[in-house]
PDB file of N, CA, C and O in Angstrom:
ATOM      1  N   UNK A   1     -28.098 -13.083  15.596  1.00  0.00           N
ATOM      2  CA  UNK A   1     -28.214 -13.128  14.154  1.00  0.00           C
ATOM      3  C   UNK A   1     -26.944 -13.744  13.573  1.00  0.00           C
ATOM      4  O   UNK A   1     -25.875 -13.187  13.821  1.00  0.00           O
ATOM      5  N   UNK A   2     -26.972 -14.984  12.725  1.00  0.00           N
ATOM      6  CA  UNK A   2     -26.303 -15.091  12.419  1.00  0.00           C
ATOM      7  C   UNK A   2     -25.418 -14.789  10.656  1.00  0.00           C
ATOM      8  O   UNK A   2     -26.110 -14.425   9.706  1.00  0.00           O
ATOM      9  N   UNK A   3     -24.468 -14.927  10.555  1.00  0.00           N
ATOM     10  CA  UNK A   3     -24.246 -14.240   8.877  1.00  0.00           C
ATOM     11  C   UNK A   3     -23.486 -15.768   8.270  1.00  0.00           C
ATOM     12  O   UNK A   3     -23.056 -16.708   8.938  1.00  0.00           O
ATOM     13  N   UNK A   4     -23.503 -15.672   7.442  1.00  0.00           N
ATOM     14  CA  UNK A   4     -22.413 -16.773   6.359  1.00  0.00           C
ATOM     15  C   UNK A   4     -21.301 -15.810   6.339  1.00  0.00           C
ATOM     16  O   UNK A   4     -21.245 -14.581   6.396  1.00  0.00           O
ATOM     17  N   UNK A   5     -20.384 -16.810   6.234  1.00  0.00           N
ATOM     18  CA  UNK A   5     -19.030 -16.386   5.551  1.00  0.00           C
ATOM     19  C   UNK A   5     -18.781 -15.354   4.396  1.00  0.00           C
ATOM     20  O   UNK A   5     -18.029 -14.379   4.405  1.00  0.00           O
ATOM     21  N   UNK A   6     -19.818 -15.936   3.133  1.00  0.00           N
ATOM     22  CA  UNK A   6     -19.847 -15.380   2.103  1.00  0.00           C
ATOM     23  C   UNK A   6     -20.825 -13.829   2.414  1.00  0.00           C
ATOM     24  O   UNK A   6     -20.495 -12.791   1.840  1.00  0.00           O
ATOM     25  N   UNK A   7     -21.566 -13.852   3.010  1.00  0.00           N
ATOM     26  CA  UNK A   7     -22.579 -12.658   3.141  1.00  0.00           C
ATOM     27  C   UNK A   7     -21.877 -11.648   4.198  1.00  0.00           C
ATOM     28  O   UNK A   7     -22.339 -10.517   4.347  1.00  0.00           O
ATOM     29  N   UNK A   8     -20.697 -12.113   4.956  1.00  0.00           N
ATOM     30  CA  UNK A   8     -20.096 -11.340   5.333  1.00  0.00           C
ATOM     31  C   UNK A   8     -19.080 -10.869   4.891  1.00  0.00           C
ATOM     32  O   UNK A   8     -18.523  -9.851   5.301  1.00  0.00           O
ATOM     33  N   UNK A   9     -18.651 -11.748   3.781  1.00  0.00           N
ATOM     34  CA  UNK A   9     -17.614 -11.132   3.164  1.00  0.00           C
ATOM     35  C   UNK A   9     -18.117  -9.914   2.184  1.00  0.00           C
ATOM     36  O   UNK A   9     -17.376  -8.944   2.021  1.00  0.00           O
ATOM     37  N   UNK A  10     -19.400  -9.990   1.534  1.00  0.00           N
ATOM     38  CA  UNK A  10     -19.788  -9.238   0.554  1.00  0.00           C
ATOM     39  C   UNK A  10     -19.914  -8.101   1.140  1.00  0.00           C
ATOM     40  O   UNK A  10     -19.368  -7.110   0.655  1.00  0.00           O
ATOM     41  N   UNK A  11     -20.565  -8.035   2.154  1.00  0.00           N
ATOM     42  CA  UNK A  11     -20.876  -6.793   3.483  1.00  0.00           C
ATOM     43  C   UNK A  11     -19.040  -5.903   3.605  1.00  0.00           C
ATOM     44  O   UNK A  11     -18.931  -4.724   3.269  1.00  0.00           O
ATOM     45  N   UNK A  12     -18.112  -6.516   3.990  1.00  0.00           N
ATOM     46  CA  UNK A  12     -16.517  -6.036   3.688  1.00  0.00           C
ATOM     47  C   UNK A  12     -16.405  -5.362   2.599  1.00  0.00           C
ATOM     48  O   UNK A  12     -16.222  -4.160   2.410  1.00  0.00           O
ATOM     49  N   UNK A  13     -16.553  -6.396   1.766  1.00  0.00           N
ATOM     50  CA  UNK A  13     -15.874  -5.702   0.564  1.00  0.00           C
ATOM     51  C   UNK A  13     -16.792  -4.180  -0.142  1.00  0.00           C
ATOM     52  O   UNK A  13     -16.108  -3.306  -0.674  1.00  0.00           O
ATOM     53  N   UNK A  14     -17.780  -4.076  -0.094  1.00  0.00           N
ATOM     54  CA  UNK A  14     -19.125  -3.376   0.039  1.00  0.00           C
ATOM     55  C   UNK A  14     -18.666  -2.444   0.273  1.00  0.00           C
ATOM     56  O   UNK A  14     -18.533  -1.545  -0.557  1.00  0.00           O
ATOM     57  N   UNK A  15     -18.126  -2.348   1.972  1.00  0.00           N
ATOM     58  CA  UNK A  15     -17.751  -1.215   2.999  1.00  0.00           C
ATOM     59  C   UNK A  15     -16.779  -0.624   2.440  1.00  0.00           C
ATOM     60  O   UNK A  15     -16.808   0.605   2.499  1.00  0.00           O
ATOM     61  N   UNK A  16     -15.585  -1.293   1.705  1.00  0.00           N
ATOM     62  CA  UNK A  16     -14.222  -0.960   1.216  1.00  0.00           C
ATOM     63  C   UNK A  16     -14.253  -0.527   0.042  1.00  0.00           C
ATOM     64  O   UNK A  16     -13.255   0.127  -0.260  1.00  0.00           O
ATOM     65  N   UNK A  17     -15.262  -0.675  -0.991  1.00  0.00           N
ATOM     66  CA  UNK A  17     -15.442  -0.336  -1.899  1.00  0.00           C
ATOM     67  C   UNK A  17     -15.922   1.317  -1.866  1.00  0.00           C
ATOM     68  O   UNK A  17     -15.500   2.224  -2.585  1.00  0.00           O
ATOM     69  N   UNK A  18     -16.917   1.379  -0.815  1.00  0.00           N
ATOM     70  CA  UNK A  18     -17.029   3.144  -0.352  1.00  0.00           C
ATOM     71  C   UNK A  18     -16.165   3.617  -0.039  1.00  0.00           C
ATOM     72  O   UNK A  18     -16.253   4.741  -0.535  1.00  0.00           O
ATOM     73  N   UNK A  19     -14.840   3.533   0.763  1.00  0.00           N
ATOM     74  CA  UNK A  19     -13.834   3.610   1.478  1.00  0.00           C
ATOM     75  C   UNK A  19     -13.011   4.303   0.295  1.00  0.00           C
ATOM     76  O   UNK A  19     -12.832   5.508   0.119  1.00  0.00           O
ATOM     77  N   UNK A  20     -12.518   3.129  -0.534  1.00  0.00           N
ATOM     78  CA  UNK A  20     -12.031   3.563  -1.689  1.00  0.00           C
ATOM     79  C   UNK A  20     -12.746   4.321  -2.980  1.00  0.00           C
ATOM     80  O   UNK A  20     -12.141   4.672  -3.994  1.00  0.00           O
ATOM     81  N   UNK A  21     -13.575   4.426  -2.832  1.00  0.00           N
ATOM     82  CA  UNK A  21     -14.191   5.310  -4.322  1.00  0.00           C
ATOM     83  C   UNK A  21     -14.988   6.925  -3.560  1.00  0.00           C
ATOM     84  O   UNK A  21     -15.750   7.724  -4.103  1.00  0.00           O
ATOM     85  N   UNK A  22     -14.418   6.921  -2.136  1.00  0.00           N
ATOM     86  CA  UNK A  22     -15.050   8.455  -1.805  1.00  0.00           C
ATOM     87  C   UNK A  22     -13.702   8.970  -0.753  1.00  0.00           C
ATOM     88  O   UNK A  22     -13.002   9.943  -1.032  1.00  0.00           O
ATOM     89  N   UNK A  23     -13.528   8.209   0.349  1.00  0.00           N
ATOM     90  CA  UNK A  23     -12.455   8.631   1.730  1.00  0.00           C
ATOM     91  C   UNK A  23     -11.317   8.553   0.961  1.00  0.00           C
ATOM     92  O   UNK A  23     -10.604   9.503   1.287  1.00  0.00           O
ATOM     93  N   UNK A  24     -10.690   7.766  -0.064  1.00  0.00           N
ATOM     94  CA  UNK A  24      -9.466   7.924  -0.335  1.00  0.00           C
ATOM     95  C   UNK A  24      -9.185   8.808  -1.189  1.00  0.00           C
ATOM     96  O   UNK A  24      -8.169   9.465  -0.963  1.00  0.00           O
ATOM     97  N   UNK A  25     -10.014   9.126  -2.487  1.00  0.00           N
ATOM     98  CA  UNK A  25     -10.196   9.952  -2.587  1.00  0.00           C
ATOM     99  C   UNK A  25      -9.949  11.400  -2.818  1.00  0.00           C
ATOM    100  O   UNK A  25      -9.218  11.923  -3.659  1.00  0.00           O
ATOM    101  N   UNK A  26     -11.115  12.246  -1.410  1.00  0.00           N
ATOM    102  CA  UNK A  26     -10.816  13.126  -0.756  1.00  0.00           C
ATOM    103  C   UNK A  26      -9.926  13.068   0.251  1.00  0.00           C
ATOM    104  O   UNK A  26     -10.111  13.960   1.079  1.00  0.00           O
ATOM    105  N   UNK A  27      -8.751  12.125   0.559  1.00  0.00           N
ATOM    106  CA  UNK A  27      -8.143  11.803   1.182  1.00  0.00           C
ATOM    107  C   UNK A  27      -6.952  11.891   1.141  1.00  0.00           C
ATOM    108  O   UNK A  27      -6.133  12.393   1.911  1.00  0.00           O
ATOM    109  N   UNK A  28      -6.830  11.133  -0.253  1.00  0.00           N
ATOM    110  CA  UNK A  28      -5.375  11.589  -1.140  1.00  0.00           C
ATOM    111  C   UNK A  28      -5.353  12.665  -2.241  1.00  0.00           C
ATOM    112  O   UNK A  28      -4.398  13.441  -2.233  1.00  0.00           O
ATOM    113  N   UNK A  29      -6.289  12.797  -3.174  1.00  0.00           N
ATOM    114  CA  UNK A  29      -6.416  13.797  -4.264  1.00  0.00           C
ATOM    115  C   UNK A  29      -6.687  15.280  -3.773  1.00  0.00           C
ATOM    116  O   UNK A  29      -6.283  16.339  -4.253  1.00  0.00           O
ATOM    117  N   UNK A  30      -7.270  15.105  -2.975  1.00  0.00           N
ATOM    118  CA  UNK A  30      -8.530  16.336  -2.995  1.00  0.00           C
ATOM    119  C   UNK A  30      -7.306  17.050  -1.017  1.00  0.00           C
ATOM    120  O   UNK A  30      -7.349  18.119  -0.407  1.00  0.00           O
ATOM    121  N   UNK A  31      -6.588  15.937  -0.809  1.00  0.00           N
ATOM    122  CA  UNK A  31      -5.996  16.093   0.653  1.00  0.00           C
ATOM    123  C   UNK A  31      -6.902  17.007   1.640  1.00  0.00           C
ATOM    124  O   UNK A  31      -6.564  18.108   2.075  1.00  0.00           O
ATOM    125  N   UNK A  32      -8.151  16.315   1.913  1.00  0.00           N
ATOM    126  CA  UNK A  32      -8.896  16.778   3.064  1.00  0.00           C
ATOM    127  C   UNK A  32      -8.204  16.611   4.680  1.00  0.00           C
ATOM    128  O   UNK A  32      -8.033  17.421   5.591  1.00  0.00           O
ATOM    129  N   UNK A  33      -8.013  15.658   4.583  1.00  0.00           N
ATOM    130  CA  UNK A  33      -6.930  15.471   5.467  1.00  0.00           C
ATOM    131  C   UNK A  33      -6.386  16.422   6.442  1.00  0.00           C
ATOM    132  O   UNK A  33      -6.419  16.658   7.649  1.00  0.00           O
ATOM    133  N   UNK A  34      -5.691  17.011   4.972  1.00  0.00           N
ATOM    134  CA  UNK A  34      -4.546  18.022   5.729  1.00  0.00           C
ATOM    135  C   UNK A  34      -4.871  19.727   5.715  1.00  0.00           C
ATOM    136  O   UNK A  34      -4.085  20.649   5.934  1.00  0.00           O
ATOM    137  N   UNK A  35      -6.499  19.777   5.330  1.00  0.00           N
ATOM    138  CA  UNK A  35      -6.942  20.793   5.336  1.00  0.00           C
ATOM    139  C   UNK A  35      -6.793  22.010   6.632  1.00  0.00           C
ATOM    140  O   UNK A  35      -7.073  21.417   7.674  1.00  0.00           O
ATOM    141  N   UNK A  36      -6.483  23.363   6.911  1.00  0.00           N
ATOM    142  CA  UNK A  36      -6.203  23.957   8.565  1.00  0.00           C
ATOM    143  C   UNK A  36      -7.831  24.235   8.603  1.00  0.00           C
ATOM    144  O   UNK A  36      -8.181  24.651   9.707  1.00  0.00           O
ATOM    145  N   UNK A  37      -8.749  24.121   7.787  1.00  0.00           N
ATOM    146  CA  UNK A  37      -9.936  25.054   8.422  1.00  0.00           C
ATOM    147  C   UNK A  37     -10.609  23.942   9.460  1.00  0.00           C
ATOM    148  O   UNK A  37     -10.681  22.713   9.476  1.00  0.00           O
ATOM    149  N   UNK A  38     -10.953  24.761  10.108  1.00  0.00           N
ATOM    150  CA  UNK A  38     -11.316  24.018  11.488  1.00  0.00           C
ATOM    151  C   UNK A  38     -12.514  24.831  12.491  1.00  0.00           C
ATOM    152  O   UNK A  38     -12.943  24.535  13.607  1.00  0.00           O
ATOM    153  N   UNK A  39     -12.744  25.650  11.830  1.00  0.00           N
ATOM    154  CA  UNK A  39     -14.103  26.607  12.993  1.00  0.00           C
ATOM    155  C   UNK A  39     -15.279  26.605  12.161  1.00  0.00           C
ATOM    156  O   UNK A  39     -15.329  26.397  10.949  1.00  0.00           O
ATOM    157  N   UNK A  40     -16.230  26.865  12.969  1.00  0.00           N
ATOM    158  CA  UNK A  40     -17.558  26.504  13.133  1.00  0.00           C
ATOM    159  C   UNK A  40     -17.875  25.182  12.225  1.00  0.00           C
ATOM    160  O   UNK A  40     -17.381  24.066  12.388  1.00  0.00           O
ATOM    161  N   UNK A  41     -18.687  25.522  11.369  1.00  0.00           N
ATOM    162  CA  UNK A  41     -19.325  25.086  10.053  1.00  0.00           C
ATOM    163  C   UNK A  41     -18.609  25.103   9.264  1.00  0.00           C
ATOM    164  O   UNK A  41     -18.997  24.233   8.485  1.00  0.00           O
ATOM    165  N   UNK A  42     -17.471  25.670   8.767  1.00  0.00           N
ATOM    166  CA  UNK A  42     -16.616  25.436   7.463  1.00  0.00           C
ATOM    167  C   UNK A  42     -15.907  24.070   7.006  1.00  0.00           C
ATOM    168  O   UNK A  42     -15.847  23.634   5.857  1.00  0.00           O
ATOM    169  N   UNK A  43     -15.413  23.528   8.116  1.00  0.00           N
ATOM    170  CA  UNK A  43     -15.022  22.044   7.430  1.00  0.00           C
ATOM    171  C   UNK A  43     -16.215  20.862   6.930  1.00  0.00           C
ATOM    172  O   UNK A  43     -15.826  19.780   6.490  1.00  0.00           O
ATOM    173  N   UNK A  44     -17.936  21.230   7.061  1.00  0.00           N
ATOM    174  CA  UNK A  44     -18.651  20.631   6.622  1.00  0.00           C
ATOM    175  C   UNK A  44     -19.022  20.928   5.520  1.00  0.00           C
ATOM    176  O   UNK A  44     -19.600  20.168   4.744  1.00  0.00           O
ATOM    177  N   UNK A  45     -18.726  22.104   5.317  1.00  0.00           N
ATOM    178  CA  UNK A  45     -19.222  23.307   4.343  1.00  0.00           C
ATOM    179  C   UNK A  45     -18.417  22.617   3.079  1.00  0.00           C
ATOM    180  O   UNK A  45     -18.905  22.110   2.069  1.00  0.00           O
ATOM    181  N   UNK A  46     -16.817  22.778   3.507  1.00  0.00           N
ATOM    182  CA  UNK A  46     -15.970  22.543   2.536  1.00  0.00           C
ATOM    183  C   UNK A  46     -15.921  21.026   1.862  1.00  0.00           C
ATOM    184  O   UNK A  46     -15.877  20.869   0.642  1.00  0.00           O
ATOM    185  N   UNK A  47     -15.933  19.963   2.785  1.00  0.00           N
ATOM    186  CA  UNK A  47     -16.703  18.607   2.291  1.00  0.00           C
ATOM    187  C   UNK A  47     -17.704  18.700   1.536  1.00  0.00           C
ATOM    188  O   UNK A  47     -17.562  18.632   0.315  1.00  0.00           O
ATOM    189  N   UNK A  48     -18.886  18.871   2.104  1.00  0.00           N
ATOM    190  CA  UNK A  48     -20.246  19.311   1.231  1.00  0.00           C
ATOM    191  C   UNK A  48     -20.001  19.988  -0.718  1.00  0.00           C
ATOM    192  O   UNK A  48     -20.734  19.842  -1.697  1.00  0.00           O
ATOM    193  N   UNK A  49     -18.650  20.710  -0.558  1.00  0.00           N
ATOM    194  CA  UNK A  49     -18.198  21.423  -2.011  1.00  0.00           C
ATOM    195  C   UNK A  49     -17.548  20.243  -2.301  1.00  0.00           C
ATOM    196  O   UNK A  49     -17.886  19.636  -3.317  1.00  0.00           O
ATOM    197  N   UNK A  50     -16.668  19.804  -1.586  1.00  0.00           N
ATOM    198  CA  UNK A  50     -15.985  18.766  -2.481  1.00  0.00           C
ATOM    199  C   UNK A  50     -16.695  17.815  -2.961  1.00  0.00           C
ATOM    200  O   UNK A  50     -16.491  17.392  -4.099  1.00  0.00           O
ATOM    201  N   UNK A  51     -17.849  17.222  -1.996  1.00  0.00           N
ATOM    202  CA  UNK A  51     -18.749  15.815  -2.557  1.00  0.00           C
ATOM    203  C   UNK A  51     -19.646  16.721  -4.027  1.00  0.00           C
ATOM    204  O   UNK A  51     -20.244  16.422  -5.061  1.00  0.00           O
ATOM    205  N   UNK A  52     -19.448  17.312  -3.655  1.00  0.00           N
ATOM    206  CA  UNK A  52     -20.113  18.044  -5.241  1.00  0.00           C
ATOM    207  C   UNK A  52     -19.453  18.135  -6.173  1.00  0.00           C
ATOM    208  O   UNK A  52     -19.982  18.236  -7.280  1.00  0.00           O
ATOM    209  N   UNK A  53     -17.902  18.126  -5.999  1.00  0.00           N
ATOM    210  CA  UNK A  53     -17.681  18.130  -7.244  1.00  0.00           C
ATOM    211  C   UNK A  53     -17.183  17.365  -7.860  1.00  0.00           C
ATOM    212  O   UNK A  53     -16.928  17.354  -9.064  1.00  0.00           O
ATOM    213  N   UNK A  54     -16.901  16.274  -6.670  1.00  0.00           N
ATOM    214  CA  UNK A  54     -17.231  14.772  -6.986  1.00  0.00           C
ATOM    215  C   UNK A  54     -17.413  14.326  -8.042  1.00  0.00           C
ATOM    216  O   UNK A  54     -16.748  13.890  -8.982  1.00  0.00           O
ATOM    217  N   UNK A  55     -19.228  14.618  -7.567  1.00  0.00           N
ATOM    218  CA  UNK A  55     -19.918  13.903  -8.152  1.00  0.00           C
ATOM    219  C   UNK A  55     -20.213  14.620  -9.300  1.00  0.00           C
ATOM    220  O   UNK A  55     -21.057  14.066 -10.005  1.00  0.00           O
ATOM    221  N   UNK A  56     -19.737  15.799  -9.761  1.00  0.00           N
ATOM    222  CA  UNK A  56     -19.331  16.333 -11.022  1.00  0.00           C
ATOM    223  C   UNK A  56     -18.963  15.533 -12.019  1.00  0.00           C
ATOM    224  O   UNK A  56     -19.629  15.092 -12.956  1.00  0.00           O
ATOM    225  N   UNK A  57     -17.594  15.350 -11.672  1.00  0.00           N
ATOM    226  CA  UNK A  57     -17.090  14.432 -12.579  1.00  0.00           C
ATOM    227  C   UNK A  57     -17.483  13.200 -12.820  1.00  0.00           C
ATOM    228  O   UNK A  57     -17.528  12.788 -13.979  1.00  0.00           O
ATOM    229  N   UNK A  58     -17.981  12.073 -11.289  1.00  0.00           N
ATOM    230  CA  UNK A  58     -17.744  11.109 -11.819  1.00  0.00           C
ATOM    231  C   UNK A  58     -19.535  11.415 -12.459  1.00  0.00           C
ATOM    232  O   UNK A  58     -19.966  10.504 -13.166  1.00  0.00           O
ATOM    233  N   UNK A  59     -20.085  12.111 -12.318  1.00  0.00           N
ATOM    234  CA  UNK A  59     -21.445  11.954 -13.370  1.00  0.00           C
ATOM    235  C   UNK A  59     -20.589  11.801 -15.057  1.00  0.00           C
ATOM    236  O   UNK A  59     -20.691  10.817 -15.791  1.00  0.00           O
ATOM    237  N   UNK A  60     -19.860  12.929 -15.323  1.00  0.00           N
ATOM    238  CA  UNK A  60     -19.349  13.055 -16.378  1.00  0.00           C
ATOM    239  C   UNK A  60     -18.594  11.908 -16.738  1.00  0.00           C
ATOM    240  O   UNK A  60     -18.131  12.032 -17.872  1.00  0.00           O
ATOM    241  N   UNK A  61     -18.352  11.027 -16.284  1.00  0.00           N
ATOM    242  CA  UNK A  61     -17.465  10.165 -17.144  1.00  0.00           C
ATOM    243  C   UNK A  61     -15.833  10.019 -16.167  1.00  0.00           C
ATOM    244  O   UNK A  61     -14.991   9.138 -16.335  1.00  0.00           O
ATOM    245  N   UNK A  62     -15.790  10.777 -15.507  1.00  0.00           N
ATOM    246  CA  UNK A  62     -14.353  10.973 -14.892  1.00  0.00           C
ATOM    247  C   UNK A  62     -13.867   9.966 -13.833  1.00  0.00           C
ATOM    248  O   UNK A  62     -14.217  10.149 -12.667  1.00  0.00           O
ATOM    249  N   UNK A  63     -12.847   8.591 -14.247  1.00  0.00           N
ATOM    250  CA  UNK A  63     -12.922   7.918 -12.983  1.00  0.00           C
ATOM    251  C   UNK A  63     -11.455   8.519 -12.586  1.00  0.00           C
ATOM    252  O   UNK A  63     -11.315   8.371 -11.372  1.00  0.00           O
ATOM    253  N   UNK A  64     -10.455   9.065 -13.098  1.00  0.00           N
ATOM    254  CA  UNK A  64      -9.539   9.584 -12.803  1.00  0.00           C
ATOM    255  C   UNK A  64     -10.074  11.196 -11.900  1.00  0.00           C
ATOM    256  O   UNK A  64     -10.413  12.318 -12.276  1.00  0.00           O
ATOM    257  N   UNK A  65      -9.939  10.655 -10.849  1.00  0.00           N
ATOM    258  CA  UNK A  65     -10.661  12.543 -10.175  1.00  0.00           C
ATOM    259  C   UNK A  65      -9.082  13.557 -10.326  1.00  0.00           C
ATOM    260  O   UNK A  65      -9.164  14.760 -10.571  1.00  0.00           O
ATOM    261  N   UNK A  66      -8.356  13.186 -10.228  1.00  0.00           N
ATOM    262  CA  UNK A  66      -7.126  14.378 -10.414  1.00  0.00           C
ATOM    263  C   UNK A  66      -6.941  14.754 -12.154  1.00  0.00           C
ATOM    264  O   UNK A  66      -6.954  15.813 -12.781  1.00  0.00           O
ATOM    265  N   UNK A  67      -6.806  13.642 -12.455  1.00  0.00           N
ATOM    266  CA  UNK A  67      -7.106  13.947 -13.830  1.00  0.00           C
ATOM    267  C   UNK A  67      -8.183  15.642 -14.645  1.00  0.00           C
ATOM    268  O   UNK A  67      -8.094  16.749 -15.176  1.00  0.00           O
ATOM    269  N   UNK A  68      -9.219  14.403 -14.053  1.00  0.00           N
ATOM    270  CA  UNK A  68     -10.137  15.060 -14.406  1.00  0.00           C
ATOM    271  C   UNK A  68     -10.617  17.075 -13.955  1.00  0.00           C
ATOM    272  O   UNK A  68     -11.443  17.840 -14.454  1.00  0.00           O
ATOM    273  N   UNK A  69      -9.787  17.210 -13.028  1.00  0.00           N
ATOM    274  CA  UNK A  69      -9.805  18.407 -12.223  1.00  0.00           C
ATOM    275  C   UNK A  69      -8.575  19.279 -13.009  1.00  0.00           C
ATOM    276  O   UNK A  69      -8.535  20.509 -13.045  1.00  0.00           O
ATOM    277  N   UNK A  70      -7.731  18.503 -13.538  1.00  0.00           N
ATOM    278  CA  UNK A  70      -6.775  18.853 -14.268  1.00  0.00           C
ATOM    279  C   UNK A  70      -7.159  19.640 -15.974  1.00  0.00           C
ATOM    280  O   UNK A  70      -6.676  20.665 -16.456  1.00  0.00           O
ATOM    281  N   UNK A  71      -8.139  18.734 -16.529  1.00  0.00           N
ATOM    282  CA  UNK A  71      -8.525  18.911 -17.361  1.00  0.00           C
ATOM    283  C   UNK A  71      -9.519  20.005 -17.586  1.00  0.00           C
ATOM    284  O   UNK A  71      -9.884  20.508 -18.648  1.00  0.00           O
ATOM    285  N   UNK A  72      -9.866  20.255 -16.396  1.00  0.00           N
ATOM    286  CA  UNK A  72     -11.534  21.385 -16.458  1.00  0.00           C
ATOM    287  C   UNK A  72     -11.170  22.384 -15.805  1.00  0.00           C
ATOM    288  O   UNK A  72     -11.981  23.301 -15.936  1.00  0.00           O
ATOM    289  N   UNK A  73     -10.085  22.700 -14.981  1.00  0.00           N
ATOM    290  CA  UNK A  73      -9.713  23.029 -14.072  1.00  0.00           C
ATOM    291  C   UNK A  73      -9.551  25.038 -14.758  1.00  0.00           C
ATOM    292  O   UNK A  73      -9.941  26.057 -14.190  1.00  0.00           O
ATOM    293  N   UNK A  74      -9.071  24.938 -15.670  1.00  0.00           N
ATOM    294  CA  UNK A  74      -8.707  26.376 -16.399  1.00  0.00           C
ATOM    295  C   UNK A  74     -10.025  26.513 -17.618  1.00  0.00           C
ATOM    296  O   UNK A  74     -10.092  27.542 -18.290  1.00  0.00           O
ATOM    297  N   UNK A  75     -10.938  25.491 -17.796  1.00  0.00           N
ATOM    298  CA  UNK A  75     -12.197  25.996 -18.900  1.00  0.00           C
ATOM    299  C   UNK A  75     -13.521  25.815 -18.176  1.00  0.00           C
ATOM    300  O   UNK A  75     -14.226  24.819 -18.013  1.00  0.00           O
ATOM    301  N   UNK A  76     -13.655  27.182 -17.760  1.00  0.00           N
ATOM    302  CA  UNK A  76     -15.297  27.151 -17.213  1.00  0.00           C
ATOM    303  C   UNK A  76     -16.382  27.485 -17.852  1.00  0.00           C
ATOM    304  O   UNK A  76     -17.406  27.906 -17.314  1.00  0.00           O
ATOM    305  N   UNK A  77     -16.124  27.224 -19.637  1.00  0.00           N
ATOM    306  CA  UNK A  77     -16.975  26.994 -20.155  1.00  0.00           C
ATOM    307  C   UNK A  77     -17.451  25.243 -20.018  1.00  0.00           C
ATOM    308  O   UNK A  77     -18.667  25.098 -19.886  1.00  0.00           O
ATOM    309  N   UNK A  78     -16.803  24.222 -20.034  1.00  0.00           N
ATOM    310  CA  UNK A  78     -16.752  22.947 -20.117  1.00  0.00           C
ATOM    311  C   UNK A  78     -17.328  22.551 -18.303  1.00  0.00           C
ATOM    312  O   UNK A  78     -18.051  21.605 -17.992  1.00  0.00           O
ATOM    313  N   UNK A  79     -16.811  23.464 -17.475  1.00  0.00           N
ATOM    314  CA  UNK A  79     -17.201  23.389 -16.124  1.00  0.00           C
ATOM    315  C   UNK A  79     -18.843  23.325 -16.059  1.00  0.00           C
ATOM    316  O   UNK A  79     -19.404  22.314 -15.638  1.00  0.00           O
ATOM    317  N   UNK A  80     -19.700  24.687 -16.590  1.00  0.00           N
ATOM    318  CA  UNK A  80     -20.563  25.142 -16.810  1.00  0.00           C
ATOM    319  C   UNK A  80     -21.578  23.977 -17.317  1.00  0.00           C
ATOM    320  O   UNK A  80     -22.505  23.529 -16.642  1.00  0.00           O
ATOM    321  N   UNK A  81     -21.189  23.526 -18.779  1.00  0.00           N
ATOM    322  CA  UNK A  81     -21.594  22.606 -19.564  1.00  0.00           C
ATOM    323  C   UNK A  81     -22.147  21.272 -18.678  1.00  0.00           C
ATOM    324  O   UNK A  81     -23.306  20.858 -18.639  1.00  0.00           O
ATOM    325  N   UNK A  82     -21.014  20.755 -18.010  1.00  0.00           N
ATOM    326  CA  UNK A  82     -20.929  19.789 -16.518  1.00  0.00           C
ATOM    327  C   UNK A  82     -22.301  20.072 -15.806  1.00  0.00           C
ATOM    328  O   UNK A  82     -23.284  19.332 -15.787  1.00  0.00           O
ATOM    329  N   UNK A  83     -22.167  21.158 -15.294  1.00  0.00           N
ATOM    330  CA  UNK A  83     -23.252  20.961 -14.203  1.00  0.00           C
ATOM    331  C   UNK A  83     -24.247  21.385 -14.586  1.00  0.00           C
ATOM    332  O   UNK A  83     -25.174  21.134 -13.816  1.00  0.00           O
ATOM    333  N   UNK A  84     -24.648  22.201 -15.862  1.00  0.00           N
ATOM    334  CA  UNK A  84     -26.187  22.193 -16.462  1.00  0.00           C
ATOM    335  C   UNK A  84     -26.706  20.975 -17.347  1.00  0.00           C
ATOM    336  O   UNK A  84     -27.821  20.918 -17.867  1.00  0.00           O
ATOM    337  N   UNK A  85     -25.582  19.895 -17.437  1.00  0.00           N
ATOM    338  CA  UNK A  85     -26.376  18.662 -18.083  1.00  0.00           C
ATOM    339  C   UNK A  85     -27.760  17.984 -17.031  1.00  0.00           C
ATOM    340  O   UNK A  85     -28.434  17.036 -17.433  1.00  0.00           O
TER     341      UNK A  85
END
């Protein structure tokens, strides 16, 4: 199979674009990384919470994710509000 230049480049940048708007992320913000839990099911568990709350924010409007965790972080009335829209 062959690809173009251009159709492989779009395919890259594509890949990097997930890379950066989810792995870095939880990578740098959220420091999954450097998380100790490590037995059974809990480090899927704990991903699984984070992609949720994710996608909390960025539903809401939030492209700053530290920011935004900053901001909601002490009103769980506004938390609440979030996830029953």
């Amino acid at each position: 199979m062959e690809v173009s230049a251009k159709d492989f480049n779009i395919w890259i940048r594509g890949h990097w674009a997930i890379e950066n708007s989810l792995h870095y992320v939880k990578d740098v913000t959220l420091k999954e990384d450097d998380s100790k839990i490590i037995s059974w099911n809990a480090p899927q568990n704990k991903s699984l919470i984070l992609n949720f709350g994710l996608n909390i924010l960025r539903k809401n409007g939030y492209t700053n994710i530290a920011r935004g965790i900053r901001l909601i972080a002490n009103d769980i009335p506004l938390l609440y509000s979030m996830i029953l829209e």
